[in-house]
DRENDO-747171 format. One record per residue: residue in three letters; x, y, z of N, C-alpha, C in turn. Coordinates in pm, whole numbers, plus 50000, padded with zeros to 5 digits. Layout:
% DRENDO-747171
ALAXYZXYZXYZ ...
***
This chain:
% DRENDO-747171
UNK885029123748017885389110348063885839111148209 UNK885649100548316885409100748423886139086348438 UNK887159090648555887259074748584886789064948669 UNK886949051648678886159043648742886099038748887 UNK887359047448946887609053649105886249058549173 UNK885299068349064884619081049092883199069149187 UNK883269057349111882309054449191882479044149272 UNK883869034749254884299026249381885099024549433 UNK885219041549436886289046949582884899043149694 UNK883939041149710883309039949885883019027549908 UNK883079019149758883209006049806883848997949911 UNK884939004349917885628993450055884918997050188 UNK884889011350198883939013950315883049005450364 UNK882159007650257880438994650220881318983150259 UNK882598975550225882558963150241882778962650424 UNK883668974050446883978973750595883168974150698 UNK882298984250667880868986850742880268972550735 UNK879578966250586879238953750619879758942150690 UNK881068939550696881968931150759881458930650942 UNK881188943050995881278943151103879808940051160 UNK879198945951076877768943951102877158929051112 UNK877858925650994877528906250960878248901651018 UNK879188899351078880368893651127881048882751041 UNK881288890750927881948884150789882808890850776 UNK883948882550739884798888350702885178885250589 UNK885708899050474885718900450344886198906350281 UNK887818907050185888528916550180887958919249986 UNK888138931749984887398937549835888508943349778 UNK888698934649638890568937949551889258950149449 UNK889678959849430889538967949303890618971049218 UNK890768965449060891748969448973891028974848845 UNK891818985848781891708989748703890379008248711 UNK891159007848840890649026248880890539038248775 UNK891669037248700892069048748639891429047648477 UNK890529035448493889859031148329888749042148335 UNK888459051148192887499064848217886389053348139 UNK885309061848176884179061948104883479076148112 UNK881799074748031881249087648005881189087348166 UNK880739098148190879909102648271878899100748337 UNK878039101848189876429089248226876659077648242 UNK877659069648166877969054348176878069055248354 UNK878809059648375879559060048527877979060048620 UNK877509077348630876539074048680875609063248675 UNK874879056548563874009049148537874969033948630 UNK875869030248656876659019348666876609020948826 UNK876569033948859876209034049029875489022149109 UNK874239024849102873799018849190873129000949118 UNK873618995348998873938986348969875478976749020 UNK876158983349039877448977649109877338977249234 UNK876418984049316876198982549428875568975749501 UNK874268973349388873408961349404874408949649388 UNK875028945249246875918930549271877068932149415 UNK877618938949406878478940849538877888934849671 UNK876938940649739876038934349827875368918549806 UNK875288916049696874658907249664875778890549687 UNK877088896949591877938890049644878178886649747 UNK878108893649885879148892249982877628890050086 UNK876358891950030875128883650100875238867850085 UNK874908866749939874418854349870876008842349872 UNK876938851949791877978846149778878928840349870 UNK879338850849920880248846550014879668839250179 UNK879988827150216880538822150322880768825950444 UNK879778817550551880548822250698881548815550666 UNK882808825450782884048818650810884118800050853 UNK882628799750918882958784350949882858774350838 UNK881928783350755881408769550629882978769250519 UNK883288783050523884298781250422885538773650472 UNK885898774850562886908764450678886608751050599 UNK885238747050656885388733350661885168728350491 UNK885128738350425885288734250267886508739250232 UNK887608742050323889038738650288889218753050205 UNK888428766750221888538778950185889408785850306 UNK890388797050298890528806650337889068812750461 UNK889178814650593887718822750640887548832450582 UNK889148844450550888388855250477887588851950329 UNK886558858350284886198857350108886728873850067 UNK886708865349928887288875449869886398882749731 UNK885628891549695885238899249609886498910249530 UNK885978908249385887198917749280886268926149201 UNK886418933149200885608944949097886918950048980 UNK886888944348901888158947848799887278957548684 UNK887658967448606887298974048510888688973648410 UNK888508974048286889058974048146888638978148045 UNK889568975747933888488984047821889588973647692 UNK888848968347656889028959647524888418959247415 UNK889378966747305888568978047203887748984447188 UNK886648985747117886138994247190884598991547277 UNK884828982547370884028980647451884618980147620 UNK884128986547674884408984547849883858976447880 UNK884668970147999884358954148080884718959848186 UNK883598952348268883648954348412883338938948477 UNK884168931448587883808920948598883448919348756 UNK882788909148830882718917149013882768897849030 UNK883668895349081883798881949133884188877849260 UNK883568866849297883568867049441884148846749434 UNK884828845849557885288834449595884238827049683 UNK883288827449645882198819349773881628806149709 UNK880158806749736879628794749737879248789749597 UNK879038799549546878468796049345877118798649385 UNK876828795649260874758795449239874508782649211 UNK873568773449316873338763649274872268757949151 UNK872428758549066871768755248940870288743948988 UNK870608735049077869408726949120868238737149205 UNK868868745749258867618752949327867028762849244 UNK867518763049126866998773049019865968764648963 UNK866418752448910865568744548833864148743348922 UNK864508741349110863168736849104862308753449149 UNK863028759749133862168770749152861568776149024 UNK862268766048885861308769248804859988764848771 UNK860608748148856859418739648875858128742348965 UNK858798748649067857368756249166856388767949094 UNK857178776448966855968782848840855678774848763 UNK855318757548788854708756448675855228751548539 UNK856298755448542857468752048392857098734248379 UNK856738729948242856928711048195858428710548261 UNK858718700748300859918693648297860998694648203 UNK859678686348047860418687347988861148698547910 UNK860368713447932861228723747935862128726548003 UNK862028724248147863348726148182864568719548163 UNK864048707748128865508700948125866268705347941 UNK865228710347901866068715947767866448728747797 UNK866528736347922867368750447941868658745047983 UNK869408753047887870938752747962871268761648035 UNK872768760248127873258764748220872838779248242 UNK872998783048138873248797348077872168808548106 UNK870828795948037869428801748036868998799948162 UNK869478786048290869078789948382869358801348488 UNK870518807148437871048816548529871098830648496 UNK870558829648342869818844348322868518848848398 UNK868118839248438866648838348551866948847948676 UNK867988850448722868088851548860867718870348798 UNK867788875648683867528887048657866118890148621 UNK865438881248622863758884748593863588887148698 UNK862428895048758862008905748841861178894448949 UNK861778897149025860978884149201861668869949204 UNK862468872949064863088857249069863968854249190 UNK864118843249312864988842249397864698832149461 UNK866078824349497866388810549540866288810949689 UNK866778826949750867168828749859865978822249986 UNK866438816350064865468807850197865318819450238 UNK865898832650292864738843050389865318858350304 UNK864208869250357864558879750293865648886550419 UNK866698890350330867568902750454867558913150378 UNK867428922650460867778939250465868898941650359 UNK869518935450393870918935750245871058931450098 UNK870268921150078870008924149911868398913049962 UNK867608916849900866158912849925865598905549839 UNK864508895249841864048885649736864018888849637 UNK865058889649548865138891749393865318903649349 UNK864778917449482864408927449447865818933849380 UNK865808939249257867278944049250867788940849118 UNK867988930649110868448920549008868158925448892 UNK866418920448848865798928148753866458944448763 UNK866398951248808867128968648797868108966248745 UNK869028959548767870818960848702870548958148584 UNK869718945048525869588947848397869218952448321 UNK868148960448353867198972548287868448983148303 UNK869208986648393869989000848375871268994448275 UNK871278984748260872578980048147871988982548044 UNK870658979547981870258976447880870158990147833 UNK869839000747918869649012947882870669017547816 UNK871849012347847873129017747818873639007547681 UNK872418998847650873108991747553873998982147599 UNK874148978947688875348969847773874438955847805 UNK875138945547845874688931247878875718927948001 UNK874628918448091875498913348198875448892948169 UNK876618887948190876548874648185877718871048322 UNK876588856548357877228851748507877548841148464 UNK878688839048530879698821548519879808816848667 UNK879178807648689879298800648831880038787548836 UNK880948782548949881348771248962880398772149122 UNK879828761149150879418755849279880378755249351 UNK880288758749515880998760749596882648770749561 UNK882498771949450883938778949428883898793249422 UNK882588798649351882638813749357881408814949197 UNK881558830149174880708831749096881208844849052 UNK880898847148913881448860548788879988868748743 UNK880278878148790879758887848676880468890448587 UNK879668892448457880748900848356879898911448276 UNK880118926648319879098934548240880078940848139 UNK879688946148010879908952147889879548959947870 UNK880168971147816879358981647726880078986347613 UNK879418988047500879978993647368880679009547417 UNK881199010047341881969026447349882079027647199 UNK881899040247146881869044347014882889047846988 UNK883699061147085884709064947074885559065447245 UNK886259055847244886559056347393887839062847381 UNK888159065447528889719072547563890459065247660 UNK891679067547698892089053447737893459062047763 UNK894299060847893895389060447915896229048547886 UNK897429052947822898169040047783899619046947738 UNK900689036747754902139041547742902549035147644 UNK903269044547536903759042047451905139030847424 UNK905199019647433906199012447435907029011647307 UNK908009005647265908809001347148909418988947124 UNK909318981047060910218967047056910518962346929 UNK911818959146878911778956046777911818961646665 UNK911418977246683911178989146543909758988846533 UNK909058988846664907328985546663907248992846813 UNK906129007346728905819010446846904569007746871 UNK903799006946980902349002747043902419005447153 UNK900859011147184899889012447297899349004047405 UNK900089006947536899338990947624898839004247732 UNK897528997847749896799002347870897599003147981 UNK897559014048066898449017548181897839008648252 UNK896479006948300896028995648428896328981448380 UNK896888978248254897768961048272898868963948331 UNK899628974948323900868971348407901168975548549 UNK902198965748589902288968148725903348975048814 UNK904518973748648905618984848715906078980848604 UNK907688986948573908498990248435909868991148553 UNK910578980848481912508977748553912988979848463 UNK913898985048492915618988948352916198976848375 UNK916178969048277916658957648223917868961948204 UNK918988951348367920328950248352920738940448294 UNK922268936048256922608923848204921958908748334 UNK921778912048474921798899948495919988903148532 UNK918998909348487917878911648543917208898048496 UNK917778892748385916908884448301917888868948346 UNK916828859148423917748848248472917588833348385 UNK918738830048363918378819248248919088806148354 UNK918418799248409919248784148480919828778948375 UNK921058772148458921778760448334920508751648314 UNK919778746248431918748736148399917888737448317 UNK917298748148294916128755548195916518763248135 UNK917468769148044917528776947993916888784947881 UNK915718778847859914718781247769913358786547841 UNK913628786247982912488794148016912738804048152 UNK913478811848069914138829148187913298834348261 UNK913608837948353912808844548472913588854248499 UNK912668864548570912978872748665912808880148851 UNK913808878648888913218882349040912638899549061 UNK911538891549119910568906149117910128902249261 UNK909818911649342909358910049484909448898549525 UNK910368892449534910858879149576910028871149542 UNK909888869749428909588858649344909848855349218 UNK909468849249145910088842948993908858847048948 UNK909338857648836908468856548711908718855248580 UNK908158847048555908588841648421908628852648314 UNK909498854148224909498861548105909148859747948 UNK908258861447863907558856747761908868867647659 UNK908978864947588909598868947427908268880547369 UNK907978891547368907248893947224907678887247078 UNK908568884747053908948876246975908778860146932 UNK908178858447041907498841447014906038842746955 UNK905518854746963903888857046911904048865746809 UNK905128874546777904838884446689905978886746599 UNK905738891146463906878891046373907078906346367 UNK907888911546397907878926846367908388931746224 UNK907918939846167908318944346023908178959745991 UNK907728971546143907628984746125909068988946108 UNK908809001646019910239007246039910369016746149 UNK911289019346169912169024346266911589036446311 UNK910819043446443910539060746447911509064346434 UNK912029076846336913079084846349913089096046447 UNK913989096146609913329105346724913409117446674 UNK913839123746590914119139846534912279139646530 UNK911629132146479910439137846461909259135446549 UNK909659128546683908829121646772909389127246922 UNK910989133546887911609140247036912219126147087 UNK912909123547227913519114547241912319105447341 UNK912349091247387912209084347434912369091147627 UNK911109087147649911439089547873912519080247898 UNK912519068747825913299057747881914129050747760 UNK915449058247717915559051447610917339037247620 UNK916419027547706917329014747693916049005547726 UNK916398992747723915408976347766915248982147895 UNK913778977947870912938978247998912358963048003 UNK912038960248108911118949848211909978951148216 UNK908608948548112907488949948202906458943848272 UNK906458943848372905988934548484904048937048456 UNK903628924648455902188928248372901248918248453 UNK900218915348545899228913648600898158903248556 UNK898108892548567897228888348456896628875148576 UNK895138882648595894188875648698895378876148860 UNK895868864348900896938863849010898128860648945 UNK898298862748846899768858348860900618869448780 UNK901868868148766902848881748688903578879248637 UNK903728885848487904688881448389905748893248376 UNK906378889748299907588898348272907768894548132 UNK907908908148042908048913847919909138919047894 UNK909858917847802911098926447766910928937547703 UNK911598950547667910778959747550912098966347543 UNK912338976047402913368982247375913468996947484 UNK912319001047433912729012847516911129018747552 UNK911029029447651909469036547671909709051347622 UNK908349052247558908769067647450907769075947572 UNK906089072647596905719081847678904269076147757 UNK903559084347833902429080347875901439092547836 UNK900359090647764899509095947735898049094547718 UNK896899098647684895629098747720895189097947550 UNK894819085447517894389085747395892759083647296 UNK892479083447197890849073947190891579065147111 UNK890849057247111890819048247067889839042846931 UNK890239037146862889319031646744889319023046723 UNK888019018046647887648999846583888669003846451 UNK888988992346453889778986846317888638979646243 UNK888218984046130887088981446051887738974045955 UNK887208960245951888328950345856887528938445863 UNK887928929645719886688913445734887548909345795 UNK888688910445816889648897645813890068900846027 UNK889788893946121889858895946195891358901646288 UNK891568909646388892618913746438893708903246480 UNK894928905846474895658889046583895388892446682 UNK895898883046768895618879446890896458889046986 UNK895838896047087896548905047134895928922547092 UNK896028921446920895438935446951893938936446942 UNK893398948246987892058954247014891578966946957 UNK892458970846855892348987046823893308992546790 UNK892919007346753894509010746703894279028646763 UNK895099037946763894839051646829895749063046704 UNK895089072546700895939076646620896709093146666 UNK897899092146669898649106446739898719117046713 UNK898809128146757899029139446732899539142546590 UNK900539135946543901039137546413900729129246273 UNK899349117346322898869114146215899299102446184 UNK900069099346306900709080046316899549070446371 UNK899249062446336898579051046390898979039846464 UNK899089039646574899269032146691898689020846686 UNK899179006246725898448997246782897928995546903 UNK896798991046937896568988947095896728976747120 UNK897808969347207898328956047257897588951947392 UNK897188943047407896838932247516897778924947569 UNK898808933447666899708924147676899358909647767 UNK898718909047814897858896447891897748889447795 UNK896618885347694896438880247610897388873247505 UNK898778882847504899628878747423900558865547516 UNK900608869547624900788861547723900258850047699 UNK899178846847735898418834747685898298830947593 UNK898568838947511898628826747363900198823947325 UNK901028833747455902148824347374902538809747486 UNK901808812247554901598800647667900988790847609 UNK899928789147503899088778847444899998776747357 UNK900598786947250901818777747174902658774647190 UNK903378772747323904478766447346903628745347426 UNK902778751947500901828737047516901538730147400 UNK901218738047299901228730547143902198723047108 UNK903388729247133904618725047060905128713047191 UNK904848714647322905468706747415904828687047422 UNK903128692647371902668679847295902898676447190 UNK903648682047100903948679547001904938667146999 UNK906068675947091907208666647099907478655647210 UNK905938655547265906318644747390906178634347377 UNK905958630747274905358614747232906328604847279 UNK907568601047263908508594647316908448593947453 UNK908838606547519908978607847660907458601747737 UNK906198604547649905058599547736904548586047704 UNK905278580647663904668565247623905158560447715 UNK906528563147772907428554747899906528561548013 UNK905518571648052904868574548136903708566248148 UNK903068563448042901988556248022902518545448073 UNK903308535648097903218524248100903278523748276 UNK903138533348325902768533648523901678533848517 UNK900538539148422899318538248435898308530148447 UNK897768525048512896738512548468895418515048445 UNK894778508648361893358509648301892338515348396 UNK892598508248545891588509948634892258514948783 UNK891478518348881892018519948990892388509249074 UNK893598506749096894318496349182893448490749270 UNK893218479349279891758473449414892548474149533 UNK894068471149541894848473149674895368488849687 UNK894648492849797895518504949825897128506249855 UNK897208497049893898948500249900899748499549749 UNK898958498149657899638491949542899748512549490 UNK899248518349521898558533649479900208539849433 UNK901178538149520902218543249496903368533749374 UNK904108543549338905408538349203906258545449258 UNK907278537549299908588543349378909038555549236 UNK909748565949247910698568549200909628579749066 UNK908388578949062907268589349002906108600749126 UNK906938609549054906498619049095905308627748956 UNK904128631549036903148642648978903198655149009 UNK903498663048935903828679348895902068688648897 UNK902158695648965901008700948916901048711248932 UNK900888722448814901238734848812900468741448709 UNK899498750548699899498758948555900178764448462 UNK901678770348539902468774548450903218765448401 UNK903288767048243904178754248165905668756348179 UNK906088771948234907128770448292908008766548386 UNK907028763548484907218757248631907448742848609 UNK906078737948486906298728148482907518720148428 UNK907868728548283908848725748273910338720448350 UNK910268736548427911728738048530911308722348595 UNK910568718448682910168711448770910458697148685 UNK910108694148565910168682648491912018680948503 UNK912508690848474914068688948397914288687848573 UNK914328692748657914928695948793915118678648837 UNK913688674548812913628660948931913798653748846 UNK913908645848703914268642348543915758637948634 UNK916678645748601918438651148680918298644248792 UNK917568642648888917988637948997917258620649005 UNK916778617448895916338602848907914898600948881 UNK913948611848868912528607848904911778604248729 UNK910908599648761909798602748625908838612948709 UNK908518621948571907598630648588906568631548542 UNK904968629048604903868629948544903888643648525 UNK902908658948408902588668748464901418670748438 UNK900558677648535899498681048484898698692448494 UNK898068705848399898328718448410896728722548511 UNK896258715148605895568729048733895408717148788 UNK894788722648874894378704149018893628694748960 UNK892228702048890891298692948827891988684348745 UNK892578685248647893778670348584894728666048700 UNK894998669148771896118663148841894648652348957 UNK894128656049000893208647449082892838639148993 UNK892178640248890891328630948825892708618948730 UNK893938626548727894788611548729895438605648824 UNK895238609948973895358598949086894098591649078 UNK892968597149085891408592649077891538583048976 UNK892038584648826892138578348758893168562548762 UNK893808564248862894608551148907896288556748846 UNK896388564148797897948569648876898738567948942 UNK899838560148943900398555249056901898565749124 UNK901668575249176902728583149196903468578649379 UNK904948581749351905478585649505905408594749587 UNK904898604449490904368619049580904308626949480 UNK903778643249516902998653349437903738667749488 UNK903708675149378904488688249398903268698949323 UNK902868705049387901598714149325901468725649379 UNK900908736549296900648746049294899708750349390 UNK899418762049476898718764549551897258775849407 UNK897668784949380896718792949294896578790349146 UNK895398777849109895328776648981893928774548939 UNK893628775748804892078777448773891508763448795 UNK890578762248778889528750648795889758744748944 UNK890318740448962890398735249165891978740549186 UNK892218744349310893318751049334894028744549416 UNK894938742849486895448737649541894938729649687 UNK894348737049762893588738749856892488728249845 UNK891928727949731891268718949686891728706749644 UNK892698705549561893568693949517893818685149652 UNK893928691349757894718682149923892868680249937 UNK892118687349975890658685150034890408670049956 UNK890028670949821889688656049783890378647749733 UNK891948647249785892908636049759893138635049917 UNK893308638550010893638635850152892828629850223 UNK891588631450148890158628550242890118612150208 UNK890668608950092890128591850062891938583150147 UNK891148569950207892298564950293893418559850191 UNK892908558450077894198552649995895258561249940 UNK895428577349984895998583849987896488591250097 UNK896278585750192896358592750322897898589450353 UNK898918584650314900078588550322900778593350214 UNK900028594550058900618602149969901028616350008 UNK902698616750015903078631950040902808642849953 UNK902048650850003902088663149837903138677349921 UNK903768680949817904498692349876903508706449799 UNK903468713649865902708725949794904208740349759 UNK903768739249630905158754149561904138761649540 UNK904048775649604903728786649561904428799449583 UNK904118812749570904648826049595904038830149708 UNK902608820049757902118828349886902718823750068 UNK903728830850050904528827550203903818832050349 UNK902438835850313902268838650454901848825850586 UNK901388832650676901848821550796899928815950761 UNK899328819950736898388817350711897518810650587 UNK898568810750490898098802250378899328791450400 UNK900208789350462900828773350501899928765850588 UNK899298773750699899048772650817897618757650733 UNK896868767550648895628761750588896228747150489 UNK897578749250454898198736850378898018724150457 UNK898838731350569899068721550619898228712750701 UNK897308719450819895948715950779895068704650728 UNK895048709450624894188700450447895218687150447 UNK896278684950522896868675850480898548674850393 UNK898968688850380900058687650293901388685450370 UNK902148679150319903308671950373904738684550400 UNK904708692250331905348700050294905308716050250 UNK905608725150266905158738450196906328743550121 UNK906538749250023907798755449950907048767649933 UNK907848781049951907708795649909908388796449802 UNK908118801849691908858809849559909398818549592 UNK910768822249569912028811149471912188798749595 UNK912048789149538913178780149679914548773849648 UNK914848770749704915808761449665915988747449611 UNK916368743949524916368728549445916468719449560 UNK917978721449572918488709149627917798707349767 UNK916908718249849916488716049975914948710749920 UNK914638711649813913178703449755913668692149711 UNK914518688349714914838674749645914898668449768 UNK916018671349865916018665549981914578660550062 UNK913778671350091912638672050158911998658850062 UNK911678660749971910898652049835911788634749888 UNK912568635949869913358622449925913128611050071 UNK912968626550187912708618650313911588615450311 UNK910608626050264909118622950238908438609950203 UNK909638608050054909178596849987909678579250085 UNK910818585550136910958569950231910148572950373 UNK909768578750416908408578450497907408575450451 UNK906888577850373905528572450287905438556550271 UNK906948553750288907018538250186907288528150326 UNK907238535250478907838525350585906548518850588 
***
């Protein structure tokens, strides 16, 4: 077993060398280095990753000017992440650029000839498995750097060899996913032995991002929120999930006489990675880090959520393998469960700002004293609901830009907007591009809360139109204030 360093350690090179040559600029995240595979897997995966790599940062990514004026960052950004989720390896290569436009596929199916009415019965899916048949290509001229189609067809012939499949997810103008697979029969897998609860389990070393000795004040509970604790980690707030809100524990106890003692034996912190953002885990104690295989759990009845496998130790114990990401997210979906559950009261008095249609007077667009939340995390949202709740406001929330636009679009009547800069489906960046651009919002204040403080992602806020910038952690009472003058400027 070989790890996945062996072949994109020269990647950044390739991206640097290309950068200068094209006069693109393009920064390349690689996570999950230390994930092994065979040997042959590795080799055979060579010069298929190299082909999408190029291909991305040809096809995909953006001059600095086009992405500007579509309210992108100039740099683009390509991720080559590797994992291993039971027993299959994932490798994913995503790029922040332009997407694949699905209309120039269609008519390039139409220029072979294809009925109509066949094409219009291919879905998304089937049209974009096309771009892997051999000469298939949308591209207007051939370059030296990935060539009419040539290529494409190869990556999937060397996957298939391997038994592996590649599938692409495109959003237009936003970017575009690979996602390749491969079965593993018997894989191996570095991973650290954690404990919680009288439950020990296996988490992959490349989910985490570091491990804190949990002091009495590491774990921060506001009087305002006290139901959703955080922790300061590189000067920022990360929220902390319970293993205990997803999982019932019922193992008994390792006795250490027969296991030796624990590397770390008090509460630990573990700080865990999941796409851009970072959570924080509590755990009893860390017993060790070791190099394990891994196995299918052969069963009708499917795994919960979270695990992927199980490993078995030196002494004949059977280990779970945990997803701590995953557990993350689903305890994020059941607390959204439970938060609609109980909002019925509180959102009927919201509903009644709403109107059927979009206001015909633009000045009518605003409702003194309502504010729109827009955040992915239901913790933010939360904090953010109870924060401005306390100081007088109603709170719309709504969890990524795409809902939060489409209920101003929808006739929404807010005093201003507090939103997230990094969230799925339209991001922040986006949220100001097509709410700033129409005149009946052109004095709606939006304040932007995120963790990214540099001078260069305000610089682009502000820019696009945003009234305001907040860095994570900020301060309440100086967002309330700001939120206040804002709102009686808006209203002169």
């Amino acid at each position: 077993m070989r790890p996945f360093s062996e072949i994109v350690g020269r990647f950044p090179r390739v991206i640097r060398d290309l950068s200068v040559q094209y006069n693109k600029k393009v920064n390349l995240r690689i996570e999950g280095e230390t994930t092994l595979f065979e040997r042959v897997a590795l080799d055979a995966l060579s010069d298929p990753l190299n082909h999408l790599l190029r291909n991305c940062f040809d096809h995909g990514i953006e001059p600095a000017e086009m992405r500007l004026a579509a309210g992108k960052l100039a740099e683009g950004t390509i991720t080559i992440r590797a994992s291993q989720i039971g027993n299959q390896a994932q490798i994913t290569i995503i790029d922040d650029g332009r997407g694949i436009d699905l209309e120039k596929i269609r008519a390039k199916v139409r220029s072979h000839g294809i009925p109509e009415a066949q094409i219009s019965g291919m879905s998304d899916r089937d049209l974009l498995s096309l771009i892997f048949d051999a000469g298939f290509s949308t591209a207007e001229k051939v370059t030296e750097l990935s060539g009419r189609g040539v290529g494409m067809d190869v990556v999937r012939a060397n996957l298939e060899k391997l038994k592996g499949d590649i599938q692409v997810n495109t959003r237009l103008g936003q970017g575009t996913t690979f996602t390749i697979t491969l079965p593993l029969g018997l894989s191996v897998l570095r991973v650290i032995l954690l404990e919680h609860q009288k439950l020990i389990f296996a988490v992959p070393v490349d989910s985490i991002t570091e491990m804190l000795v949990c002091r009495p004040d590491t774990i921060v509970r506001s009087q305002i929120d006290p139901q959703s604790p955080y922790v300061l980690w590189n000067g920022q707030q990360v929220s902390v999930t319970e293993l205990a809100e997803v999982l019932s524990f019922r193992g008994t106890h390792i006795n250490p006489s027969l296991e030796g003692n624990p590397s770390i034996n008090q509460p630990l912190i573990i700080i865990v990675k999941d796409g851009d953002q970072h959570h924080a885990i509590p755990v009893d104690r860390f017993w060790n880090e070791q190099e394990v295989a891994i196995r299918p759990v052969m069963s009708p009845m499917p795994l919960p959520t979270g695990f992927s496998g199980a490993t078995v130790l030196g002494d004949g114990r059977v280990i779970p393998l945990v997803g701590l990401a995953q557990l993350i997210r689903f305890a994020a979906e059941q607390r959204d469960a439970c938060a609609t559950q109980f909002a019925g009261p509180a959102q009927s008095s919201v509903t009644k700002i709403i109107p059927a249609s979009t206001p015909a007077n633009p000045s009518d667009v605003f409702a003194r004293q309502v504010v729109l939340v827009i955040d992915d995390s239901v913790h933010v949202r939360r904090y953010l609901t109870l924060t401005l709740e306390r100081a007088g406001y109603e709170v719309v929330p709504a969890k990524d830009g795409r809902e939060g636009v489409d209920k101003l679009l929808g006739g929404l009547r807010v005093a201003a907007v507090l939103c997230d800069v990094e969230m799925p489906r339209l991001d922040g960046y986006g949220v100001l591009d097509e709410i700033k651009g129409r005149p009946e919002f052109a004095k709606l204040p939006i304040t932007m809360l995120t963790s990214r403080n540099s001078d260069k992602h305000r610089k682009l806020a502000l820019k696009l139109g945003a009234s305001a910038y907040f860095s994570k952690p900020y301060n309440d009472q100086a967002l309330l204030k700001t939120l206040e003058e804002l709102i009686q400027i808006s209203t002169r």
